[in-house]
N, C-alpha and C positions, 0 to 999 in steps of 0.2 A: 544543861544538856544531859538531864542522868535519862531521859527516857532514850537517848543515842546509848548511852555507856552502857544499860542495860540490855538492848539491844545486841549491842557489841558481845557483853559477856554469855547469851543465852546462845548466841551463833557459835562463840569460840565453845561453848560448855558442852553445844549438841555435838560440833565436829569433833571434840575429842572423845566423847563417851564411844563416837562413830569409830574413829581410828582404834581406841582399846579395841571394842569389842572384835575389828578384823582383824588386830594384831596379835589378839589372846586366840581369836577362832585359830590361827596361822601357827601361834606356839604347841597349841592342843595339839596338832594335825599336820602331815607329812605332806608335801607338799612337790607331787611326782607328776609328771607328764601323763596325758590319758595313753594309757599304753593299748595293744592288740587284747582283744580279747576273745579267747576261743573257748569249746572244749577242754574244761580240762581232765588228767590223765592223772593217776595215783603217782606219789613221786615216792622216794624212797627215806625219807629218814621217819622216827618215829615219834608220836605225841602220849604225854601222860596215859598210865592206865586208871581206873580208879582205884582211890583206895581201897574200897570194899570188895573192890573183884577178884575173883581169883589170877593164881599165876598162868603165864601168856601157855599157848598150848603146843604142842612140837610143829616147826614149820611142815608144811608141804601143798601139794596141788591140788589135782584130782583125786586122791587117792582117799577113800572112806578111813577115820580113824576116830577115835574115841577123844569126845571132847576133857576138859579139865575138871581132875578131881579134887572137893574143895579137903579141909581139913574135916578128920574125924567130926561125924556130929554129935551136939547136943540133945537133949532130950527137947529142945524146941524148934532143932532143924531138920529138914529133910535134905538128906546128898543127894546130886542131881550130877546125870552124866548124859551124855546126846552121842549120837552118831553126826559127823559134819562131813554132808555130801560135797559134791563136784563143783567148782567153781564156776559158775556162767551167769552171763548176765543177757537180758530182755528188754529190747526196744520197744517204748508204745509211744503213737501218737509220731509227728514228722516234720519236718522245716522243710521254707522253699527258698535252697542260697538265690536262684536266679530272679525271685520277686520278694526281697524281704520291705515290708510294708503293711501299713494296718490295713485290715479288709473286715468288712462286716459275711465276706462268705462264708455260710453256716457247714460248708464241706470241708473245709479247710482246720487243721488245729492250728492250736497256740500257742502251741509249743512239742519238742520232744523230750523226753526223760528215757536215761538208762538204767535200768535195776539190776543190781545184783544182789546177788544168793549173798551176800556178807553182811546178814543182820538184818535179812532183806529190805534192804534200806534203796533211797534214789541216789545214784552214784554223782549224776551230771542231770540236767533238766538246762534244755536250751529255747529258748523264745525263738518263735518264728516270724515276728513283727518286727522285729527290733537287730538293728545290728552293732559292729563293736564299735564302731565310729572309727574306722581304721582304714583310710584312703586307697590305704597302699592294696590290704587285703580285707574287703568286706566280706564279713562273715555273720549268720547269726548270731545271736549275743547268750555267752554262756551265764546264764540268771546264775546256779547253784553247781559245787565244782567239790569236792572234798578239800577237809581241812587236815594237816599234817602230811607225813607222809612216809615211814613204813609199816606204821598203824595208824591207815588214814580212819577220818568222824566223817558218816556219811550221812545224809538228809534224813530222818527218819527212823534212823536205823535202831531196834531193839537194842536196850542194853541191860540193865541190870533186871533181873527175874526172881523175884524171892515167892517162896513158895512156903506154906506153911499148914499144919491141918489145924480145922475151921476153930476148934476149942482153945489152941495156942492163945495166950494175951497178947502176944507179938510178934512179931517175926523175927528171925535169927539174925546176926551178925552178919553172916554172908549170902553172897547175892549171884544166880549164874548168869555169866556175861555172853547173852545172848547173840551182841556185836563180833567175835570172835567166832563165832558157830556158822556156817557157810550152809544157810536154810535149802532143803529141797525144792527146783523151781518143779511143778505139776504142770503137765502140760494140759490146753486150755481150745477149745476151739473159736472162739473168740478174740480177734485181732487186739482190741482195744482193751483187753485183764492179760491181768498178770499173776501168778496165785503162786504162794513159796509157803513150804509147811514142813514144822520141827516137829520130833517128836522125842519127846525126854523120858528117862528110864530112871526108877530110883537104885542108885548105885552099886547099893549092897547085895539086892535081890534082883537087878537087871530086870523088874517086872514095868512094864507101861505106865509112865506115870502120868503124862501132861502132852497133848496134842496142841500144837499152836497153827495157825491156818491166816497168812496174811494176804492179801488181795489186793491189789490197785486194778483202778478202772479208770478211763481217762475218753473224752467225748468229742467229734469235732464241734469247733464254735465255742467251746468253754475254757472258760483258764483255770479249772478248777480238777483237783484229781480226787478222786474218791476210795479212801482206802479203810475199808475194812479189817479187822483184828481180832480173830475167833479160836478165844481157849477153852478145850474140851477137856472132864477130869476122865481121866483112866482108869483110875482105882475104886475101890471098894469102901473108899473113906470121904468125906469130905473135905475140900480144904478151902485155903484163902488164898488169893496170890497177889502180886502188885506189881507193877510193871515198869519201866523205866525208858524213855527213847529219848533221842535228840530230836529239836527241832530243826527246822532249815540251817542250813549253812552254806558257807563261802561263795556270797554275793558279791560282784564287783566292787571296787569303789566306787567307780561313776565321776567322783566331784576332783577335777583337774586342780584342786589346791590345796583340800584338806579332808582328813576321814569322816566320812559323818555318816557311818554305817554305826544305825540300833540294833536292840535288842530291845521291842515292846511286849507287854502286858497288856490287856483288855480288862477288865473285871465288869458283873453286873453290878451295881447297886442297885438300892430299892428304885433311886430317885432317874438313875443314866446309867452308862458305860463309862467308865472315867479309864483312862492311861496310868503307864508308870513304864518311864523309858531309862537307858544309858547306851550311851554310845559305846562304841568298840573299844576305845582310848580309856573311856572313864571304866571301864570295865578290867580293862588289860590294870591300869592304871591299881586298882582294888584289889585283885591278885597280887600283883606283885608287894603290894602293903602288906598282904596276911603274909608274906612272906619273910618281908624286912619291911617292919613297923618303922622303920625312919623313912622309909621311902614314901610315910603319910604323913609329910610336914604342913601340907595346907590343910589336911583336918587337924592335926593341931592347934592350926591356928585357928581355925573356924570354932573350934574347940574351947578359945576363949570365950566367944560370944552365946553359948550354947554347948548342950551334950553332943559330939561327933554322934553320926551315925557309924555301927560297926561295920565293920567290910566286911561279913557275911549276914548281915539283915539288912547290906544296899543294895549286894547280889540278888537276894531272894525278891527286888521289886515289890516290897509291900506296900498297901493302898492306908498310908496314913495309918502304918503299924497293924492292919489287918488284910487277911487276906479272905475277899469275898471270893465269889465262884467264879473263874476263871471264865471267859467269854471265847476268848483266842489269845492267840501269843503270834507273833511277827520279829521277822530279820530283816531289816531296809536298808535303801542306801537313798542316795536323791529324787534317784524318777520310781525305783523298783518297788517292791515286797513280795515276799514268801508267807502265809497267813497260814497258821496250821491253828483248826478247833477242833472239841471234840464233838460232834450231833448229841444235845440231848433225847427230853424224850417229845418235845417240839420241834421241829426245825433250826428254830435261831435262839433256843434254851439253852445254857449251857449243861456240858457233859461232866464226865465221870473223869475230868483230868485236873492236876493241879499244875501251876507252876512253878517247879524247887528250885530255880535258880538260873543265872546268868553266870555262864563259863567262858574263859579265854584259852583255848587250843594253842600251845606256843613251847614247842621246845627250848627254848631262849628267856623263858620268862621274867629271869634274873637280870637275862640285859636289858642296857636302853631300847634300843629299838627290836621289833619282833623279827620273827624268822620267816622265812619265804614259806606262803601256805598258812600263814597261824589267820587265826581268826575269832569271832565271839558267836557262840551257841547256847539258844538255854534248852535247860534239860527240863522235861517233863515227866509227871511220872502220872501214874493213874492212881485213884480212890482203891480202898480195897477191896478186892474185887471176890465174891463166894459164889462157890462150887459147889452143887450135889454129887452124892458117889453116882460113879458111872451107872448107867441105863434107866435116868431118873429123867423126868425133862427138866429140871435148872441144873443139870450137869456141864452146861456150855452157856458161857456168853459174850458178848459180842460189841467190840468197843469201834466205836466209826467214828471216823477224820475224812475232813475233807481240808485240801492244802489248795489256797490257792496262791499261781503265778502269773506275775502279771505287773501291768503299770501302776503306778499310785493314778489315775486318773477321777477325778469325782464325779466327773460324767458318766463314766461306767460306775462307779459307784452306787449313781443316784439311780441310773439303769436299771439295775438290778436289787427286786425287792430282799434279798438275804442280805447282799452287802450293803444295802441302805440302810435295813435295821439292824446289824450288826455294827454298825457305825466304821466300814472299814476307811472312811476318806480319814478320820484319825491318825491314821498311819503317812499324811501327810504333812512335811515339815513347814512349818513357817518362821522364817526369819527376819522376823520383824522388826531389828536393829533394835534401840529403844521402845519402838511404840509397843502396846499389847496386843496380843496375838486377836481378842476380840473387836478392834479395832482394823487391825491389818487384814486379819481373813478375810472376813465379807468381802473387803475393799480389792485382795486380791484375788478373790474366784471374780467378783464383778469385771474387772478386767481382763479373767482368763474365757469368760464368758463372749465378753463385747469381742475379743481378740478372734475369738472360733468360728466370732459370728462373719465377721469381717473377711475371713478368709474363705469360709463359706461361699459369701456373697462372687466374692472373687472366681469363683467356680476352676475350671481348667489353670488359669492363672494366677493360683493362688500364692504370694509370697510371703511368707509369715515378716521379712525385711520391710515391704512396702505396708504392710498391717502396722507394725508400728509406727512409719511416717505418717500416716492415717488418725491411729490415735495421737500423735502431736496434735495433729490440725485439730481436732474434735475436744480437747482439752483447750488450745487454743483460745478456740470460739467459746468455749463455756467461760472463761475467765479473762475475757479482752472486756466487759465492764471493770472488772476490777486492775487491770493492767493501764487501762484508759485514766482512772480515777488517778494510777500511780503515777502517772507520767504528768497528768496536771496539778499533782500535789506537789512535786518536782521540779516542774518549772514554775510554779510560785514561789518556794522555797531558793529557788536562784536571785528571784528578784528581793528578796528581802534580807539578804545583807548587806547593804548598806543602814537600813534601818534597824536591825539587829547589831550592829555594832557601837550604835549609838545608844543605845542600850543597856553595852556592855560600860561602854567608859561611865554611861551617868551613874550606870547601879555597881563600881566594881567594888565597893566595898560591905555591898549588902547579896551577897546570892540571894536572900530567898525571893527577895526582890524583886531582883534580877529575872527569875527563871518564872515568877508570876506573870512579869510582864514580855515576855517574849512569847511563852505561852497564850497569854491573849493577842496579841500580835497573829500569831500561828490562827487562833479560829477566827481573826477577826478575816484576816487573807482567805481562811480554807483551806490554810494547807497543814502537815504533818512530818515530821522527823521522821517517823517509821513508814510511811505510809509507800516507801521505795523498797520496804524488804517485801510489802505482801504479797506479790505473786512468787518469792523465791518461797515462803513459808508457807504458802496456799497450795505450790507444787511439791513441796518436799515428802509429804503422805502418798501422793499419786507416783513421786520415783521410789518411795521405801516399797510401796505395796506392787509397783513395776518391778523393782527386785525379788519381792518374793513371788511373785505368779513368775517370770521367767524361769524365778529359780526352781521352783517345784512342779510346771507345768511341763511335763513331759511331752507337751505337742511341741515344744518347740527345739525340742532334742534333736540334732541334727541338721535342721533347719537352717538354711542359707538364706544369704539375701543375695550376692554376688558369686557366679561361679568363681573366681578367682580369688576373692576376700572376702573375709565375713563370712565364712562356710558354716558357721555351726552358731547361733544368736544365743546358745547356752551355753558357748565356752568366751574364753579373749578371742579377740581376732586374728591375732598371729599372721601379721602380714610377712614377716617372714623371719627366717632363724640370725640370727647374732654369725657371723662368720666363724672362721678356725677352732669352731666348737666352742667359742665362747660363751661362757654362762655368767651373769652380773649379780650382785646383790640385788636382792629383794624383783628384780627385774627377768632374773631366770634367762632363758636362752633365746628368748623369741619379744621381736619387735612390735609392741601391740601398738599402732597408729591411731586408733579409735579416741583412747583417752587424752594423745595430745592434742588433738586435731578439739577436742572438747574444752581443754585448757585456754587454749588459742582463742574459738571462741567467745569462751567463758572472759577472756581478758579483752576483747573489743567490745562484751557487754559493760564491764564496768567503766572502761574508760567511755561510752556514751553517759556514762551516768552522769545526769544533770547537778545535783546536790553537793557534786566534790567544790566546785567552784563557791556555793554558799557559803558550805561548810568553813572554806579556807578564808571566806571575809568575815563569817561572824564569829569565830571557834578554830583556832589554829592548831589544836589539839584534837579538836573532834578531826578535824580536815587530814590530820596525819593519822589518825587510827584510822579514818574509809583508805587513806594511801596502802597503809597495813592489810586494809579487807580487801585491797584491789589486786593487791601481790597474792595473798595469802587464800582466796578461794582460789584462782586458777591454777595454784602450784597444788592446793592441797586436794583438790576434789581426783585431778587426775592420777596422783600416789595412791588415793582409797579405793579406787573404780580401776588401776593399771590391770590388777587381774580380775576383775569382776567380768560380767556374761556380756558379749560386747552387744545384745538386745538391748541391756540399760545403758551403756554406753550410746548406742547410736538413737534412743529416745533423748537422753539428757540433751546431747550435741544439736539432735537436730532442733528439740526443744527451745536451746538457746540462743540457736541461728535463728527460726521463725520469729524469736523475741528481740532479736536487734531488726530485724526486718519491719515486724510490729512497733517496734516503737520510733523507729525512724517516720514512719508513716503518722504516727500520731503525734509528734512531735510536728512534722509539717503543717499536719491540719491545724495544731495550736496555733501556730504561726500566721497560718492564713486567716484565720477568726480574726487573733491580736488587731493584727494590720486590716481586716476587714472593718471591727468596731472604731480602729482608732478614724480611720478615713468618717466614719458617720458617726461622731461627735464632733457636735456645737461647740465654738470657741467660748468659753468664759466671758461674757459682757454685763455691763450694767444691764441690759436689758432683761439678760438670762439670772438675774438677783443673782450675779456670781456661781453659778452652778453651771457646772457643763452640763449640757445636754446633746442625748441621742437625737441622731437626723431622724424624721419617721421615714423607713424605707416603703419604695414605691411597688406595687403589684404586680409580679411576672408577668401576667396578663391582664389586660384591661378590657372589659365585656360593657357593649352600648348596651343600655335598657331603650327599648324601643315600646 
């Protein structure tokens, strides 16, 4: 029986590699309730400044006052000083709290953003599709939110500014911190721009030195904001300058069990677009290393098998130790992203920006867990950028972004010819447990495909719950030949121990003997030892890749099947909360009934299992290991899946239901054949030279020839 024990150990080897990796996912990752999500609001404490920046500058409001003066310069720096106007900020673009829902109406936006004058950055940017999933209080869903909070990091926002004239070999030490400068907003007759512009003065001489002119524009029908960045020289000199801003920040979490908010890279290569991602954790995680190098005991250890990579060349996301021309840069979380590129001088070329790194925002950095508001941002900076002395025509130029917000969906995606050839569905996670991502993908757009399709079809009635009792039946039906074949391999396998024990006694002192002649036995019958696991193994690709299309397909975000239960197919089901505020290990606070109700099942398929009974006459050991596999999948699947999305939840279940249904049925029909042949077979006689034989049956119908 090694091909059973084999069997045995390749099932027990997947489900553990299975449990690591949600147990490791769950250690990574904090593990909170989907909380309310609104708007949010600057809060008051403060986040790191940079090191290269100058000192912070005297508080106050409206009131015009002289930005920060840096230390005496060099003979390679220029000192920079600014006027920082009145604080206000600028609404474009709108939300509908009373229809939030996707709509193809081209009048409509995608979203709203709020800009302020501080760094003229986006303060908030809120979707208008999408809400917080908050029963109680549905609201828009706030995509990006500032991170810290008495010096909050806002979307966008200018920060380091170095200036320098054109002949310099480098730029100086210091850098003016644009982010602290509260840009002039210009007023605009145009609903849909927004336009904020600085204008810096060199220190000493108070003469005009650097005009800066930023713009956002924003369209109904588009998820896409278009922002402009126009530096004009002042002077009578040429110079060089370089620029510095953050990307997106302080996206949701979205995933009701563990963080799995990036920070991606884009690069072009000659041959593709290739990625270079880290999560928020493994980021926070790299900071706090440079910090206190013992808090990097698993590169250590990695460190045996290979050189660690250093925590500031993991930051910087390089592409196999190089860094090609940046394509875009992205902040995700499960369903979302924020995509900021820079416009070459093609369309979908890359620009004049680079990626310098992956930062963690977090007063608390030292401690274990972050501080309310922290989060991971990368910072961007631009190529170096030259100026003609003023009233030349290359005296200004002109750096364009386009940021977009929006779903990870790859049908919009595919939609649209920029983000197709930018490859933004990239920015989509796959969690493909063990298998390879080129393996799982196809397998799960295929199904997020057939699923869209399904619901579609479904028109006014459309239930994404009843779309996957649908795909049951349709996998079903694709695979009831080979569930068919299992079930007759099974009930041979019943009948053949008694003959398999006889076997055991003649051959017990020769295995290999032994296991030749059962094995011929096995083809002489037709039938197979394993030939009971191939629909759980023929299905197990179609649940992994059911897990990843739920889990990344944002259609099914929100998504009910039951008004009362099962409200949302992307989260557990939560049929209801644990009493007197009770909260359980590993179980959390709320009673997910999906996964037992799956167990249960899962435990009336095995005990139809026909094999346990062979088992136990020909192999009293194998007979106790399937005893082993009968306890041990219904207890263990439902522990793996208690918080998974209860859309794979009520596929598996209903999956395994339709399979004891199916197989009772063909089970029957065996039955009825058995007992049909046995009635039209010939008794054994002399006549018949000792051989049974078949009656020949008579013709349904019988036609005169006339």
């Amino acid at each position: 029986m090694k091909s059973r024990t084999l069997v045995l150990f390749i099932v027990a080897g997947f489900l553990t590699l299975c449990g690591w990796v949600l147990v490791d996912a769950v250690r990574n990752g904090k593990n909170p309730q989907v909380e309310p999500l609104a708007a949010a609001a600057v809060s008051d404490t403060s986040t790191a400044l940079p090191a290269d920046a100058p000192a912070e500058p005297p508080a106050g409001d409206t009131a015009e006052q002289p930005a920060i003066e840096p230390t005496p310069k060099t003979p390679k720096e220029i000192n920079v000083a600014a006027i920082s106007g009145p604080e206000r900020t600028v609404t474009l673009g709108a939300v509908y709290p009373e229809a939030i829902q996707r709509t193809n109406d081209p009048s409509k936006y995608k979203f709203q953003i709020e800009l302020t004058t501080l760094g003229a950055a986006i303060r908030t940017a809120t979707l208008s599709e999408f809400d917080n999933r908050d029963p109680d209080n549905r609201q828009p869903l706030a995509l990006l939110s500032p991170l810290g909070n008495d010096r909050p990091v806002y979307s966008l926002a200018n920060t380091a500014l170095r200036i320098a004239p054109r002949n310099a070999e480098r730029f100086g030490s210091r850098a003016f911190p644009l982010d602290r400068l509260h840009w002039r907003s210009v007023e605009t007759d145009d609903p849909d721009a927004a336009t904020f512009e600085a204008e810096l003065l060199e220190l000493d001489s108070n003469a005009p030195l650097l005009r800066l002119v930023k713009t956002y524009r924003v369209q109904p029908g588009s998820y896409d904001v278009h922002c402009t960045l126009a530096a004009e020289n002042l002077t009578d000199e040429p110079l060089q300058i370089q620029m510095e801003f953050y990307g997106p920040v302080g996206l949701p979490q979205e995933d009701t069990r563990q963080d799995v908010r990036k920070i991606v890279a884009a690069y072009k290569t000659e041959k593709d677009i290739q990625t270079r991602a880290l999560t928020a954790m493994d980021i926070r995680n790299t900071e706090r290393e440079k910090i206190n190098p013992s808090q990097g005991i698993f590169s250590q250890l990695r460190g045996l098998f290979g050189t660690p990579t250093p925590p500031d060349e993991k930051l910087r996301l390089a592409l196999n130790g190089s860094h090609p021309p940046l394509i875009w840069a992205a902040a995700t979380n499960k369903y979302f992203a924020a995509i900021v590129r820079a416009v070459g001088a093609a369309p979908t070329e890359p620009g004049p920006i680079r990626f310098k790194r992956a930062a963690y925002i977090d007063k608390n950095l030292k401690d274990k867990d972050p501080a309310e508001n922290a989060g991971a941002v990368a910072l961007l900076e631009s190529e170096t950028l030259l100026l003609d002395k003023a009233g030349t025509e290359a005296d200004k130029t002109v750096l364009q972004l386009e940021v977009f917000l929006g779903p990870k969906d790859k049908s919009l995606f595919e939609a649209h010819q920029t983000y197709r050839t930018l490859q933004y569905f990239q920015t989509i996670d796959f969690r493909g447990c063990c298998c390879p991502t080129s393996i799982i993908g196809p397998l799960a757009f295929g199904i997020i495909w057939l699923m869209k399709s399904l619901y579609t079809l479904m028109g006014p009635f459309g239930n994404y719950g009843i779309v996957v009792i649908f795909l049951v039946i349709i996998v079903r039906v694709l695979l009831h030949p080979v569930t068919k074949y299992s079930q007759v391999s099974m009930m041979r396998m019943q009948k053949l121990g008694p003959k398999l024990q006889e076997i055991q006694k003649k051959y017990a002192n020769n295995k290999k003997e032994m296991n030749r002649q059962m094995m011929e036995v096995y083809r002489e019958m037709g039938a197979s030892p394993i030939a009971g696991m191939l629909p759980m193994f023929l299905q197990m690709p179609i649940w992994i890749a059911l897990w990843t299309a739920v889990y990344t397909s944002v259609d099914l975000r929100g998504q009910g099947f039951l008004p009362f239960w099962i409200t949302d197919l992307s989260a557990p089901d939560h049929l209801c909360r644990f009493p007197f505020g009770l909260s359980l290990p590993y179980f959390g606070e709320y009673l997910n009934l999906l996964p037992l109700l799956m167990g249960a099942v899962m435990y009336a398929q095995q005990k139809m299992m026909p094999t346990s009974q062979a088992a136990a006459q020909s192999n009293p050991q194998v007979a106790q290991q399937q005893k082993m596999m009968m306890i041990m999948f219904p207890l263990m699947f439902p522990l793996l899946l208690y918080h998974g999305p209860s859309g794979v939840n009520l596929y598996i279940m209903t999956s395994i239901g339709a399979g004891v249904i199916e197989q009772m049925v063909i089970r029957k029909h065996i039955r009825e054949r058995e007992e049909y042949e046995a009635k039209c077979t010939v008794p054994t006689t002399a006549k018949t030279g000792g051989k049974a034989k078949k009656k020949k049956t008579k013709p349904m119908y019988r036609f005169d020839r006339t």
